[in-house]
N, C-alpha and C positions, 0 to 999 in steps of 0.2 A: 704591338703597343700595349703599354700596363694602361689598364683601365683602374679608375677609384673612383667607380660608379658603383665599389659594394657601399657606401655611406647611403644613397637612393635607398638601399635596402629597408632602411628606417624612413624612407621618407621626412629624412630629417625630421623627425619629430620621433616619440617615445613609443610610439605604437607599434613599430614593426618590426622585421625579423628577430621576433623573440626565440624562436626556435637557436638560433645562434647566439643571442646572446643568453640564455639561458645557460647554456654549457658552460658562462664565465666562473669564476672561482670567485669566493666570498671576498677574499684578500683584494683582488682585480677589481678598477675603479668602474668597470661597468655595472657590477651589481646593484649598486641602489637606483641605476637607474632604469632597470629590467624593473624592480622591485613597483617602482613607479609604475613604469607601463603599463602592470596587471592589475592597473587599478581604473576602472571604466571611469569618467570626465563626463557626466552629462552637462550640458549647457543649464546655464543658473539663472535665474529668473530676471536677473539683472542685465545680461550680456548682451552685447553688440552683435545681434548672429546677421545669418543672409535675412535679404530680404526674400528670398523666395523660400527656403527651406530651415526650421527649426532645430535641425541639429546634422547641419553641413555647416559649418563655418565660413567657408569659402568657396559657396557655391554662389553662380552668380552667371548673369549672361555676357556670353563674348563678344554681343557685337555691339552697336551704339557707336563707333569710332568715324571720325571723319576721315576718309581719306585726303592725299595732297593733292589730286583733281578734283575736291568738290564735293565727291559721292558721300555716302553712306554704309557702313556694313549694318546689314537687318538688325536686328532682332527677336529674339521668339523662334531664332532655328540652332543655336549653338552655345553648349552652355559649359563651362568648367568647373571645376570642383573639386575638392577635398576629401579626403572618405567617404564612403558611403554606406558602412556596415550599421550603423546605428540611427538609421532614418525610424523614425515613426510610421504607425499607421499615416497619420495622416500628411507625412512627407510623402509617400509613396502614392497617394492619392494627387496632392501638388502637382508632380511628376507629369502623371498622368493630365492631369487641367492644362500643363504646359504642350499637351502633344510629344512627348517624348516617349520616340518609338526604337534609339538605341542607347546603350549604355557600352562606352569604350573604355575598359580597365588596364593602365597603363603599366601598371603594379609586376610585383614578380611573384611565382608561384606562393614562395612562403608568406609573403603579407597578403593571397588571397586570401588562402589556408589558414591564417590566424584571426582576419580581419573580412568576411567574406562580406560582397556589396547583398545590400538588399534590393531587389530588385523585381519594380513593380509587374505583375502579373503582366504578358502580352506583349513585354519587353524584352527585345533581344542585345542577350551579353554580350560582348564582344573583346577578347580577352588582345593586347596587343602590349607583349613583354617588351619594356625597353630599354632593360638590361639583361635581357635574356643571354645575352656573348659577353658580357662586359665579364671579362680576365678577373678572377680573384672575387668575384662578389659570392662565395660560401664560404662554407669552414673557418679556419681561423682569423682572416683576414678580418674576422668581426672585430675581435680581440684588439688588432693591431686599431683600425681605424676609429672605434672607441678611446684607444690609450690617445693617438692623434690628438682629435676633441679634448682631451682632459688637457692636454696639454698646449692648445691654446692654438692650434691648427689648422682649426675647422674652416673658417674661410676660404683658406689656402684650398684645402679639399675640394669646395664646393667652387671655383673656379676651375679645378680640373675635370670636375665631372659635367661643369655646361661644357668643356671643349670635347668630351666624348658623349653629348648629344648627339654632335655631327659627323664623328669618327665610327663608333663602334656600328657594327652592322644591323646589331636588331634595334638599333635606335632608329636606325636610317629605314628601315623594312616597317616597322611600327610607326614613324611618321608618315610616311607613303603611305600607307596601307587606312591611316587614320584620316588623311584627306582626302584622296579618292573614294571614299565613305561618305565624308561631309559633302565633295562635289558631285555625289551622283545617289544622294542621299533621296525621301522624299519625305520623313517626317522631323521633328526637331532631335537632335545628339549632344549626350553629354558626355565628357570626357574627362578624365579624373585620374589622380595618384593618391597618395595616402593624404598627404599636405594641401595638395593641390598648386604649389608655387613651381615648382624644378621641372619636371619631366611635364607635366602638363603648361607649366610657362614658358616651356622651349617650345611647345606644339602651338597655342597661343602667338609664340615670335613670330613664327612661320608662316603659319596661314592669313594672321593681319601682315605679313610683309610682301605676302604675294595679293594681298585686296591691294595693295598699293598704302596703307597706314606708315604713317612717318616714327621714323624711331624713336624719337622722345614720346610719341605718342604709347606706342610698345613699351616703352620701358615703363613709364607713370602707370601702365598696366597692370606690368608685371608686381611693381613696385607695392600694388593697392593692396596685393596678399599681408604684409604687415599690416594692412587695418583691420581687416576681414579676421587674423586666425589672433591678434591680439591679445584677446581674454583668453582665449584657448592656451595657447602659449602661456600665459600670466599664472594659471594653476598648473597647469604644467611644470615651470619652474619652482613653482612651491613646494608641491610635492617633492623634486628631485632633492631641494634646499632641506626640506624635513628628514628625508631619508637621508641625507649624507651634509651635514652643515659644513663641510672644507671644501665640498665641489665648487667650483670658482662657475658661478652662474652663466658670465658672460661667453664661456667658452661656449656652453649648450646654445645662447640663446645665439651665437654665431651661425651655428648652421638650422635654428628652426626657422630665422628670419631670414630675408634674402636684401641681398644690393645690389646696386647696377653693376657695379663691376663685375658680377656673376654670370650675368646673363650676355654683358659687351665680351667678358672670356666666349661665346658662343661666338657673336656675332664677327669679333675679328678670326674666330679660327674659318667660320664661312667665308669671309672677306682673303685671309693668304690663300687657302686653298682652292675656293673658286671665284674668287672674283667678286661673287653678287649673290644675290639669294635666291635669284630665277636659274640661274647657272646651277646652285647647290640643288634648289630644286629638280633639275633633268636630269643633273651627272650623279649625282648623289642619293638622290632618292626614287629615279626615276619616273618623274610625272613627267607626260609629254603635255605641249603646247595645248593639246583638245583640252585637258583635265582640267588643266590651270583657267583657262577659260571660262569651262562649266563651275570650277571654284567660284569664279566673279559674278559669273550670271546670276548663282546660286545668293549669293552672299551680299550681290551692290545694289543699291537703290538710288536713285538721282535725289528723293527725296529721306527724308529722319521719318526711319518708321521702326 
């Protein structure tokens, strides 16, 4: 199966695999927007950031969700996120006030390599590629899935790469791998891509779908990354608009932003191929019954806490 999970590689956003697009040619319409990326974005005094950290944008707690029996997912044990290479002193301090005892990088070799997390003393990394097998995501394939983007595709794209959340293998071994963590965890975990919306919003689908979280609930979730990386995105496309005024904006800002129909490409490909999400879950990523359990023990509360 072709994977077009090399787009991940940027983390739909301007920041990553500069390493490949750097090789592009002045003429090629990726240039101005590498040109961009090597330009660091500190958050502006004005911005909507997180509430808990000043230069994550999209960092933010996972649970708070009602489930459809009633319950509660916690709080204060499971956090998602955006980058993480440009925290502050005293983000990484936050961090720590929060009890966060791991950091899960879902990223790929080269956006660690360009973009390395910073990461608070005492904390342990934990590096979980989930494009690591996805078909085509080096070398040229930058080139081609950049020209894509230019040409008005990108969404297109970004539906086939949530259907190889659930396809490709180290999608499948990196989610497994990332919630048998969370269920058998003992301090709070954050988990994180470059964006923080796509490969960490598929992890998010999953684990509130096996607390038992109702899909519209999941999605409104997923969905809240467009408020969260908003500003971020906003200078982001300035810059691209400065360095190259004929880039047709809305092409970029297709794949920085996300839509439901992104994330339902996941969910119906779980849905023909297994059935259910407990199913994908065993066949697919192999959690047995124990795990899935300790997930809920872990994570449900009878009461909002």
């Amino acid at each position: 199966m072709k994977s077009t999970m090399v787009i991940l590689r940027s983390g739909l956003t301007l920041g990553l695999a500069l390493g490949g697009w750097s090789q592009l040619s002045a003429a090629e319409v990726a240039k101005p927007l590498v040109q961009a990326a090597l330009v660091a974005q500190p958050a502006t005094a004005g911005e909507a950031k997180s509430a808990l950290l000043s230069n994550a944008a999209n960092f933010r707690d996972a649970g708070g969700h009602r489930t459809e029996n009633g319950q509660w997912v916690k709080t204060g044990i499971l956090y998602r996120s955006d980058q993480l290479d440009r925290l502050s002193d005293d983000d990484l301090g936050r961090m720590l006030a929060l009890n966060v005892g791991t950091i899960v990088d879902l990223r790929t070799q080269s956006e660690r390599s360009h973009e390395p997390d910073r990461v608070p003393a005492g904390v342990t990394h934990m590096v979980l590629d989930v494009a690591k097998d996805a078909e085509g995501s080096i070398g040229g394939d930058m080139r081609s899935a950049m020209a894509k983007i230019a040409a008005g595709e990108g969404a297109k794209m970004l539906i086939e790469a949530n259907r190889d959340f659930v396809n490709v293998a180290s999608a499948r071994h990196s989610y497994a791998e990332l919630i048998k963590k969370v269920a058998y965890g003992d301090d709070a975990l954050v988990y994180h891509c470059t964006a923080g919306k796509d490969r960490t919003g598929w992890a998010s689908a999953v684990i509130l779908s096996l607390l038992g979280v109702s899909r519209a609930e999941i999605v409104k979730d997923y969905m809240a990354s467009n408020q969260y990386l908003a500003e971020k995105n906003k200078r982001t496309l300035a810059m691209v608009k400065a360095a190259n005024p004929t880039f047709v904006a809305q092409h970029l800002e297709d794949v920085m932003t996300v839509r439901p129909e992104f994330i339902e490409a996941a969910f119906h490909e779980v849905g023909v191929q297994f059935g259910s999400m407990e199913n994908y879950a065993q066949n697919a990523l192999g959690l047995d019954a124990a795990t899935i359990q300790q997930l809920k023990n872990r994570l449900l509360s009878d009461q909002q806490v």
